[in-house]
C-alpha positions as CSV (number, residue, x, y, z in Angstrom):
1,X,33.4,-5.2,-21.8
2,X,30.2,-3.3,-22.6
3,X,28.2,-6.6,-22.1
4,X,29.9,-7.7,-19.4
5,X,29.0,-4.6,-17.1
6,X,25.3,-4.7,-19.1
7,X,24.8,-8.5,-17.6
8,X,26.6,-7.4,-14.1
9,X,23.9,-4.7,-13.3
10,X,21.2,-7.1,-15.1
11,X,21.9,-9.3,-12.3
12,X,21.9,-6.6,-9.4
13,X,18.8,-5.3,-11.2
14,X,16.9,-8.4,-11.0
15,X,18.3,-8.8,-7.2
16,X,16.9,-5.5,-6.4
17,X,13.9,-5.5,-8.1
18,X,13.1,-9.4,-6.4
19,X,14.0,-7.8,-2.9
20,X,11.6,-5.2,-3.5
21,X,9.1,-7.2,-3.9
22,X,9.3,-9.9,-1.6
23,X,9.7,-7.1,1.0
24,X,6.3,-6.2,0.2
25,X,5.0,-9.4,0.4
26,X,6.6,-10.3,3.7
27,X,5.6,-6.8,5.4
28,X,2.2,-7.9,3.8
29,X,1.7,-11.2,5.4
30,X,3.6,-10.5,8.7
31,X,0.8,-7.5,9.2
32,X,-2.2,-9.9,8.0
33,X,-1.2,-13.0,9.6
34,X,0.8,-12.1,12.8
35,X,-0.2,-8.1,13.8
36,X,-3.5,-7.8,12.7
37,X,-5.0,-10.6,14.8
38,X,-3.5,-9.0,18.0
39,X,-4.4,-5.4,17.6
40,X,-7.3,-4.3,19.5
41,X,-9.9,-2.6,17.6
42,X,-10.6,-1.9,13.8
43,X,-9.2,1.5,14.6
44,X,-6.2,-0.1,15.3
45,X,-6.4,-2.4,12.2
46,X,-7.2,0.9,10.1
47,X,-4.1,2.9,11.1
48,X,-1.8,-0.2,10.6
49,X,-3.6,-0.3,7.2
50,X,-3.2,3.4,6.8
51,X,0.5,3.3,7.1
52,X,1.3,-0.1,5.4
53,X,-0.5,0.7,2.0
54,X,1.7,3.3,0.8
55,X,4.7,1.5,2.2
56,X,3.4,-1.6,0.0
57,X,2.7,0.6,-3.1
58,X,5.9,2.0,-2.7
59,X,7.8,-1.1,-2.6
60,X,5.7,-2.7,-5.2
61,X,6.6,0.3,-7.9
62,X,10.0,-0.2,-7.1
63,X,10.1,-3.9,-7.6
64,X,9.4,-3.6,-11.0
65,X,11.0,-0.7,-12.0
66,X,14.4,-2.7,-10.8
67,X,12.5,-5.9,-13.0
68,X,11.6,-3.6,-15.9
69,X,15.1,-1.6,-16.2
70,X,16.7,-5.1,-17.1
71,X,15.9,-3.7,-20.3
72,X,17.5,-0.9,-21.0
73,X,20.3,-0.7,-18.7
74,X,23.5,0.2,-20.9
75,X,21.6,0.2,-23.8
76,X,19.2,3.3,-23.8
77,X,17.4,5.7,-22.0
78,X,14.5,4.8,-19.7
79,X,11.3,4.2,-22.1
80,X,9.3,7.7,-22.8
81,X,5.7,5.8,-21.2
82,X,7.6,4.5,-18.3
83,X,8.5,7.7,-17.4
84,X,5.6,9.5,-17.3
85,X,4.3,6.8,-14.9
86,X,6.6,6.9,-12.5
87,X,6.7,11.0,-12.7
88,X,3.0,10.2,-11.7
89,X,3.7,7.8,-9.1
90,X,6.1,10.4,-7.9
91,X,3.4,12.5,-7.3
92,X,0.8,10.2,-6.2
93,X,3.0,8.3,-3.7
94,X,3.2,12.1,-2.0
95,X,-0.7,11.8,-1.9
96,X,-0.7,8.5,-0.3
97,X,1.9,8.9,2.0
98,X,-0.1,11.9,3.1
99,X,-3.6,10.1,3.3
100,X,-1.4,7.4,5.2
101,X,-0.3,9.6,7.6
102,X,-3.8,11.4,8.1
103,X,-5.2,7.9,8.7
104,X,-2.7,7.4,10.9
105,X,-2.9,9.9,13.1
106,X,-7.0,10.1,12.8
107,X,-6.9,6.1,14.0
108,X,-4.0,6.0,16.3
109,X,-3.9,2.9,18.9
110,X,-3.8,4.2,22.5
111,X,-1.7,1.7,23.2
112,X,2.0,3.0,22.7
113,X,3.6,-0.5,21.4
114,X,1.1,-0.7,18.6
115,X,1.2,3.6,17.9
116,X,5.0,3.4,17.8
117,X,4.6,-0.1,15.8
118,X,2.7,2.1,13.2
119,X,4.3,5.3,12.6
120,X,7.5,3.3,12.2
121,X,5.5,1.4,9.2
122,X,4.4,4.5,7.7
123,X,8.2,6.7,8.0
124,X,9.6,3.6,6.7
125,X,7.9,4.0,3.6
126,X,8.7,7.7,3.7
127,X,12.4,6.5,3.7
128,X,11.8,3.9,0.7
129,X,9.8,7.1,-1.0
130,X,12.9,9.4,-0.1
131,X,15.9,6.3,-1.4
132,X,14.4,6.6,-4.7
133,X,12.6,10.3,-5.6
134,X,15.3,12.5,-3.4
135,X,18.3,11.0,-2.6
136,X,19.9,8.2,-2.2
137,X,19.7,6.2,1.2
138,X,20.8,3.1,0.8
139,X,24.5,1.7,0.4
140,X,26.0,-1.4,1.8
141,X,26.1,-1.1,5.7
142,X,29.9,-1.0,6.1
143,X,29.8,2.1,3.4
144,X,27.0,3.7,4.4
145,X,28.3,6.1,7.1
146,X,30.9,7.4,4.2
147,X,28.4,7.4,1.4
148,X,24.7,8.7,2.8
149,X,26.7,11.9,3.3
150,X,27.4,12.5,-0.3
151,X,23.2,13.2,-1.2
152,X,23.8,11.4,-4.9
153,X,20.9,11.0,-7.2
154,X,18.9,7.8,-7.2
155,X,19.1,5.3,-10.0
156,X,15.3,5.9,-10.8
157,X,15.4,9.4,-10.7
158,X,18.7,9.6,-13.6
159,X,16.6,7.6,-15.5
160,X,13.9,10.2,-15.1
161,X,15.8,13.0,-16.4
162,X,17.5,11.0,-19.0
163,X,14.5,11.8,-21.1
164,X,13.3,15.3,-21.4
């Protein structure tokens, strides 16, 4: 029984941790190859870059955390060295997502399309940051009006205070 739920969430693991990252890499190349030739200046270029960096660090983290935790769901507690890093990240994606936001704001595109365009990049990574360091966010869509409402502790951060 034990290894049949340890394989189930192995499996969800590996499907979240995959979605992760090829998020990132489509939010990557849709803003390089499709938004970034039509903006208008560099400033433009520099607050789309601004916001989408921490987004993409964000997403990246989480990728492999989802990859790496294929190894000791069920089994044990989070490895002591992983934890530290990601009690860093946790820190340091509040510094990015910060400097994103100054950037932002210091480079914002006159044009409202793109300005709207931009700040929705940069909260969406505060959302991702928010899903996995504060509460839980994200649920299947036909659940998620019953469960968002119930502020229950992402996976990441039980694994984080699995090990004191």
């Amino acid at each position: 029984m034990v290894d049949e739920r340890r394989e189930t969430l192995r499996r969800k693991y590996l499907s979240l941790g995959a979605g992760e990252l090829a998020a990132a890499a489509v939010f990557a190349v849709v803003a390089a190859s499709v938004v970034m030739p039509r903006l208008e200046s560099r400033q433009d270029s520099a607050a789309l870059s601004s916001a989408l960096v921490p987004l993409l660090v964000i997403l990246g983290q989480m990728g492999v955390y989802w990859l790496l935790a294929r190894n000791w769901v069920e089994r044990a507690p989070m490895p002591a060295p992983l934890v530290g890093l990601y009690r860093a990240f946790r820190i340091l994606d509040v510094v990015l997502l910060v400097a994103g936001l100054l950037g932002v704001l210091v480079w914002l595109p006159v044009h409202v399309g793109a300005a709207v365009g931009i700040v929705t990049v940069w909260f969406f990574g505060v959302v991702e940051y928010v899903n996995y360091f504060v509460v839980r966010l994200a649920y299947p869509i036909q659940r998620w009006p019953f469960m968002v409402g119930q502020w229950r502790t992402p996976r990441l951060l039980q694994d984080l205070n699995s090990v004191r």
